[in-house]
N, C-alpha and C positions, 0 to 999 in steps of 0.2 A: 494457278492458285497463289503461289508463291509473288508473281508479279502482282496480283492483285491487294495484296497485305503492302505489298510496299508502295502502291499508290497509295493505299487508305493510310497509313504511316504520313506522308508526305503532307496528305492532305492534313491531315490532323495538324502535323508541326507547322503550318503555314496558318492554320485557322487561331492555332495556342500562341503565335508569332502577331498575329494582327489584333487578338485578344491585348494581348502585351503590350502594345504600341500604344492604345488606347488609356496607361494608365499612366500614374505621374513617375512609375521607377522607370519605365521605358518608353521614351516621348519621341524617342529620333529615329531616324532613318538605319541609320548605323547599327540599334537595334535591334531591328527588325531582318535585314540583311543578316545579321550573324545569326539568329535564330534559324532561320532558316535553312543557312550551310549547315548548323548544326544538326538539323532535322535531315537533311537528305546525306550526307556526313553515314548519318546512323544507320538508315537505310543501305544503303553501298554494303556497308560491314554485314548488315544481317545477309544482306545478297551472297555476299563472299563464304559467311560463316555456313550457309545452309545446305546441309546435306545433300549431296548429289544423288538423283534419283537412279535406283540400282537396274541397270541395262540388261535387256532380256538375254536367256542362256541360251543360246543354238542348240545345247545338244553335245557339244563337243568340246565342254570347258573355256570356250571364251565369246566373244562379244562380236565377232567378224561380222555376224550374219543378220545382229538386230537392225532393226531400222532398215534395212533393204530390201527393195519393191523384188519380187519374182524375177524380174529380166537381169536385177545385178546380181539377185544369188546361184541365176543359172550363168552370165559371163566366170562369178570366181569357180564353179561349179566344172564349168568350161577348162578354166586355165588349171586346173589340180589333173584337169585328164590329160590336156596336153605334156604336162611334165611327166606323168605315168610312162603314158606312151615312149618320149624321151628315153626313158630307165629299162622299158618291155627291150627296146634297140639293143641300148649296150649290154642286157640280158644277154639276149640270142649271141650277140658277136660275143662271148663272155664262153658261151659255149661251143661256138665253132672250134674257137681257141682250145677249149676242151678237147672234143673229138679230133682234132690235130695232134694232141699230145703234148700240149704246151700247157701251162703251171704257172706261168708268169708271159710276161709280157705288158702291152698296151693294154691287152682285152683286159685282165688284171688288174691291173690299175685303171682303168678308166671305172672302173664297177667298184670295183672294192676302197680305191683312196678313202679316206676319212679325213685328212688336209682339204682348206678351201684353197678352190682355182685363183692364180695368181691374176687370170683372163679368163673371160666367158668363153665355155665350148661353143659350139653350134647351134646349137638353143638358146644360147644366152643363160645358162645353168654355171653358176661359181662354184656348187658341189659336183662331185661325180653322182653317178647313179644310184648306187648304194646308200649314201647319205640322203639323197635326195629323197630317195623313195620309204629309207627306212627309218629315216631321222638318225641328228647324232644325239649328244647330253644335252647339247642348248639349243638346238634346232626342230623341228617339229616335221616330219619327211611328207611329201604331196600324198604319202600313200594315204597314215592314217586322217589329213585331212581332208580326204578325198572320200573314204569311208567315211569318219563320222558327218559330211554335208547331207547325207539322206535322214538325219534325226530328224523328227519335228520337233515344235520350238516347246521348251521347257520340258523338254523328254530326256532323261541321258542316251548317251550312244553306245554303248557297253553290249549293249544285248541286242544292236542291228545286226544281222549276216553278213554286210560287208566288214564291219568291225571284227568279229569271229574271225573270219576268213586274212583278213588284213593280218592279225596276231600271227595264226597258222603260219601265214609264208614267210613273216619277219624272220620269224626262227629257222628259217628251211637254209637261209642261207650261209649260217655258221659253219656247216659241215663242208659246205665246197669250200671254202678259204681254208680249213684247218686243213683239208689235201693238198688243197695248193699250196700249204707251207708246207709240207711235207713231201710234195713232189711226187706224191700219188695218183699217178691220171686215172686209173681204175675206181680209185672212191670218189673222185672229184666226178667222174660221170654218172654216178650212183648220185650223187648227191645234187648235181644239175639236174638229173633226171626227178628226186623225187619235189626240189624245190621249182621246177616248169609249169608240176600238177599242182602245186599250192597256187602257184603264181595266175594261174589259167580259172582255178576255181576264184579267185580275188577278182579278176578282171572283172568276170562272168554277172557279180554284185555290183559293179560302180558302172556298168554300162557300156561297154567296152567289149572288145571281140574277145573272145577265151582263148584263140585258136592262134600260136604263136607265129603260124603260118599266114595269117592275114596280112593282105599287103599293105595296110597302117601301120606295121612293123617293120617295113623291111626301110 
């Protein structure tokens, strides 16, 4: 639409320019020329000035998902479950470390860091696990965009079940870190244990095996 007013625009000023030309104020070439820079001159500006058409909502508070065909919303669709996955890993080993009686360590930090990697892990992931999956302050974690991708478009995602679910285990994993600062392996397995069953019910919603035992975890 917008293209269309600025040819009729052009065309006007070229028609009001050769109108011009024909009378005794404006006889020259030179005229004629300038009128018309000034005409399309104008145009340009109204192009620039004109509101940008407001981009469809996915669902999940931003724009990632407008304009793209089925096959590229199932590739990004794709790459939020591979980083999951990622995160399910240092899960498990996160727990091993538990049931060993260890409170610190790698497993620890590979899961819990909130510092970005200096170098890509294994995945090519600059976060650890924890960030990754859960988001920090300025980041946005694969988990919940991985949840909110089953919106449809111009729905919010608030009230999907993997969103629900997604909230559920965010919170599940505060409680094993406050043992692990404290050096309590008795609550830290309590607390792996009931943050597995949030984590198993989350999968279970984005498509993905529930069962931490799957050998896409190990």
């Amino acid at each position: 639409m917008m293209k269309n007013v600025l040819i009729l625009l052009a065309f006007l000023g070229m028609a009001s320019a050769y109108t011009t030309l024909s009378t005794p104020k404006c006889s020259s070439r030179k005229a004629f020329l300038q009128t018309c820079t000034s005409t399309i001159a104008s145009a340009a500006l109204l192009q620039t000035i004109a509101p940008v058409p407001a981009q469809a909502f996915d669902g999940a508070g931003s724009s990632s998902y407008a304009g793209r065909t089925p096959a590229s919303k199932a590739e990004i669709k794709k790459s939020y479950q591979t980083r999951v996955i990622a995160d399910v890993k240092d899960f498990k080993k996160l727990g091993g470390a538990i049931q060993n009686g260890q409170t610190e360590g790698d497993e620890w930090v590979n899961f819990f860091i909130e510092f970005q990697r200096r170098e890509p892990d294994s995945v090519g992931r600059t976060y650890a696990g924890f960030v990754d999956l859960v988001g920090g302050k300025d980041l946005s974690g694969c988990g919940t965009l991985l949840a909110a991708s089953y919106a449809k478009p111009g729905k919010p995602a608030d009230g999907l079940p993997s969103v629900k679910k997604y909230n559920a285990m965010a919170k599940s994993f505060d409680p094993i870190k406050a043992a692990g600062k404290k050096g309590d392996v008795g609550k830290a397995k309590v607390a792996w244990g009931k943050a597995s069953e949030a984590l198993k019910e989350y999968l279970e919603t984005v498509e993905l095996p529930p069962s931490l035992s799957d050998p896409l975890y190990d």
